[in-house]
C-alpha positions as a Markdown table, in Angstrom:
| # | Residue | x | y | z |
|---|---|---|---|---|
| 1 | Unk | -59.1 | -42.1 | -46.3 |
| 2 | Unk | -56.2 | -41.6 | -44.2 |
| 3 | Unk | -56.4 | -37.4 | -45.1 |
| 4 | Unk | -59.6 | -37.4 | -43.7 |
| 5 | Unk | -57.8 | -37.9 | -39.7 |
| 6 | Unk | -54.0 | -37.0 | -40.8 |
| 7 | Unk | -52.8 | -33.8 | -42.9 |
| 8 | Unk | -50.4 | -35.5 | -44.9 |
| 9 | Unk | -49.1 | -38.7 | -45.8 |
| 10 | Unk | -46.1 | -40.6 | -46.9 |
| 11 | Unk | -46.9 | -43.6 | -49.5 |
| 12 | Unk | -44.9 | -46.7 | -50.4 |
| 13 | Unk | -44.5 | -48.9 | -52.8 |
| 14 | Unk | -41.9 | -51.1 | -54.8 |
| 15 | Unk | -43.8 | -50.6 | -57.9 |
| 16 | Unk | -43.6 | -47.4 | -60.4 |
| 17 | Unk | -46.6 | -48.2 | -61.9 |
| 18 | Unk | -48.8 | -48.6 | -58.0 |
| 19 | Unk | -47.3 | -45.1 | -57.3 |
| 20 | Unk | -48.4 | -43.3 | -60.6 |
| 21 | Unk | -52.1 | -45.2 | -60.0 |
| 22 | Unk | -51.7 | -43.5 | -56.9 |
| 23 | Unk | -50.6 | -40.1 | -57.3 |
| 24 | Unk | -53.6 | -40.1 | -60.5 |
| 25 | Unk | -56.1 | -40.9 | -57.8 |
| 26 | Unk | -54.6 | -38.2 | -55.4 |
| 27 | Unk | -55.1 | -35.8 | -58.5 |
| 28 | Unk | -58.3 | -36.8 | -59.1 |
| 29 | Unk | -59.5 | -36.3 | -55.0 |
| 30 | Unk | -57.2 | -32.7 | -55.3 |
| 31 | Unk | -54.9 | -34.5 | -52.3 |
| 32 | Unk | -51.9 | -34.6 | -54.1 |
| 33 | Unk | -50.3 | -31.5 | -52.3 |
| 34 | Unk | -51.0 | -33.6 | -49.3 |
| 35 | Unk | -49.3 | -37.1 | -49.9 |
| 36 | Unk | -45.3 | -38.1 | -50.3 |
| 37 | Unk | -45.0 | -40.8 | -52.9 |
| 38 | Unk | -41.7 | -42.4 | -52.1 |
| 39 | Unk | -40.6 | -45.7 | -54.8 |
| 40 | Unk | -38.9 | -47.9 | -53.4 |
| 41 | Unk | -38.7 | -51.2 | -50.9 |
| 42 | Unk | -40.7 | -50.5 | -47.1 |
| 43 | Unk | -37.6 | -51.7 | -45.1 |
| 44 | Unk | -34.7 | -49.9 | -47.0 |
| 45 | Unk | -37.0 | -46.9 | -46.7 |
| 46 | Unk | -38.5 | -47.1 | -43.4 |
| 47 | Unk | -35.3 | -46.2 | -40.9 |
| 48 | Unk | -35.2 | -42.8 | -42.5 |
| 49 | Unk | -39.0 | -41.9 | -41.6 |
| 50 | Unk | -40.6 | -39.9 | -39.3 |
| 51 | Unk | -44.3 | -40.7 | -38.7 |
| 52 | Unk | -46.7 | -41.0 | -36.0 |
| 53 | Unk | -48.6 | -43.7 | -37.7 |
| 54 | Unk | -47.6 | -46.5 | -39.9 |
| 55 | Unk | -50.3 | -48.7 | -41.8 |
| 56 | Unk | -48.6 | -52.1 | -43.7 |
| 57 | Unk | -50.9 | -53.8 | -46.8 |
| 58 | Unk | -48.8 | -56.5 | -47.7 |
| 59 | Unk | -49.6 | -58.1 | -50.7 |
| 60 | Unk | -52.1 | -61.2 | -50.6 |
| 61 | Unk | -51.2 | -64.3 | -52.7 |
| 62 | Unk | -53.3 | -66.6 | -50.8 |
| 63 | Unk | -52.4 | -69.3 | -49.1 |
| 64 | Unk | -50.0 | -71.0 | -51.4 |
């Protein structure tokens, strides 16, 4: 877990529904204070970060 070497984080995703996964499992660890959910699309997003770190999980479709 990224918490474990960083004290906070900033998470994207394009999807609502990822997010609100998300922030219930950052409940459910008692991170939530830690992490930044931001909705929204990676590039449009990106320009207006600061970080020292940035870690990409694309999606996989295979393939095709």
């Amino acid at each position: 877990m990224f918490l474990n070497i960083f004290s906070s984080v900033i998470a994207i995703d394009i999807d609502p529904d990822r997010v609100a996964i998300a922030q219930h499992n950052a409940r459910v660890y008692g991170v939530e204070d830690r992490i930044e959910f931001i909705i929204g699309d990676y590039f449009q997003v990106a320009p207006s970060l600061k970080a020292d770190v940035m870690f990409l999980s694309p999606p996989w479709g295979g393939p095709k």
